[in-house]
C-alpha positions in Angstrom: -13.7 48.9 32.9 -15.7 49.5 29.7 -15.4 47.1 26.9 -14.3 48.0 23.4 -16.4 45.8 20.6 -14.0 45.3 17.8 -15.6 43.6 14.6 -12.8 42.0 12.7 -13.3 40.6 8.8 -12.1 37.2 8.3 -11.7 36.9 5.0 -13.6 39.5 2.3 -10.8 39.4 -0.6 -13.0 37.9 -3.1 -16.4 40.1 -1.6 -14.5 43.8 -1.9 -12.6 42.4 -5.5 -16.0 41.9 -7.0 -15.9 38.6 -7.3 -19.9 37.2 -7.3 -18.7 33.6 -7.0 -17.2 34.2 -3.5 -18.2 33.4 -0.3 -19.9 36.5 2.3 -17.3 37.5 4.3 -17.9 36.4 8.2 -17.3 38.6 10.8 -16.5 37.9 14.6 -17.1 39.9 17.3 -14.2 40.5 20.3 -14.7 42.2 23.3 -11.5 44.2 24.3 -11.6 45.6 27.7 -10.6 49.0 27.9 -11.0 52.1 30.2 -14.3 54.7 30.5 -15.2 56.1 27.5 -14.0 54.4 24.7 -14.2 57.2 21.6 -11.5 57.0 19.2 -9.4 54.4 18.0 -6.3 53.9 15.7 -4.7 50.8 14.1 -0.8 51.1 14.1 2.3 48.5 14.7 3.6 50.3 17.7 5.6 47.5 18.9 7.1 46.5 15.4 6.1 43.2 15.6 4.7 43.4 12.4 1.2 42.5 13.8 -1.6 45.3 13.8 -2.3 46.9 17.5 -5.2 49.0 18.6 -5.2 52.1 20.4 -8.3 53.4 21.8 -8.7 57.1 23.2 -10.9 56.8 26.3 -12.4 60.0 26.9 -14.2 59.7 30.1 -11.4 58.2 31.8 -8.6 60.7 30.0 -6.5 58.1 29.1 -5.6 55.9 25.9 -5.1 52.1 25.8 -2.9 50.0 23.9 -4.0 46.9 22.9 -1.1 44.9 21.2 -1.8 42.0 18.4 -0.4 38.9 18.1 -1.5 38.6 14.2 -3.4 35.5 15.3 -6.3 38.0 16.2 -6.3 38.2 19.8 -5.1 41.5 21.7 -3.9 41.9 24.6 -3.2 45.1 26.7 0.2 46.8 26.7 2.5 47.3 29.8 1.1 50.5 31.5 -1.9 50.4 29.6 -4.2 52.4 29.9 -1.9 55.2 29.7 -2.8 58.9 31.6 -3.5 61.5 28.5 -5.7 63.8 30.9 -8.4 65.9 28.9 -8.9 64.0 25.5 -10.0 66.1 22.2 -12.4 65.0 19.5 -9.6 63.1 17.5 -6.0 61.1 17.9 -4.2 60.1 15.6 -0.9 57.9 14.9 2.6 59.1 13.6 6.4 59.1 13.9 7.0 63.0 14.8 10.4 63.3 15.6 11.8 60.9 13.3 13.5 58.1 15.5 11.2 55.4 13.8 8.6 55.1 16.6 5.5 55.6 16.2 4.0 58.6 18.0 0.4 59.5 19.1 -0.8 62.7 18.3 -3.7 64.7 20.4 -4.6 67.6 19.2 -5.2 70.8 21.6 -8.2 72.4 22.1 
């Protein structure tokens, strides 16, 4: 298994308003483990949690992970995860198709 290197920003309100008196935003790195390849990723509340998952299109291995958040900024990887996409395009990309209120993922064919 590969590992995904997510950098995740702490706190840069006061940095991106502007503001010169802040503080420099730290940054923490978390190693995810995911499958082969690791190319694409998209941030989405798939599990309407309200917290902020990952998915991450594996290309090597043809198959996309779902890494769910527990808004404390840990993941952890979703039941069935890595799921089997088989040949993965350049792109993905995260949307609710058909209308039922779930969030779908989108490939695009080649």
């Amino acid at each position: 298994m590969k590992t995904f290197l997510a950098t995740i920003l702490l706190s840069a309100l006061g940095f991106l308003a502007g503001d010169s008196t802040a503080r420099i935003p730290r940054f923490r790195q978390v190693s995810i483990p995911v499958d082969r390849g690791p190319r694409w990723v998209a941030i989405a509340d798939v599990n309407h949690d309200e917290n902020p998952d990952i998915l991450v299109a594996n290309a090597d291995a043809g198959s996309i992970s779902v890494l769910l958040g527990d808004g404390k900024g840990k993941f952890s990887s979703g039941p069935g995860s890595p799921i089997p996409a088989g040949r993965l395009p350049n792109d993905l990309a995260i949307a609710d198709m058909n209308g039922d209120g779930n969030l779908d993922v989108v490939i695009p064919k080649d």
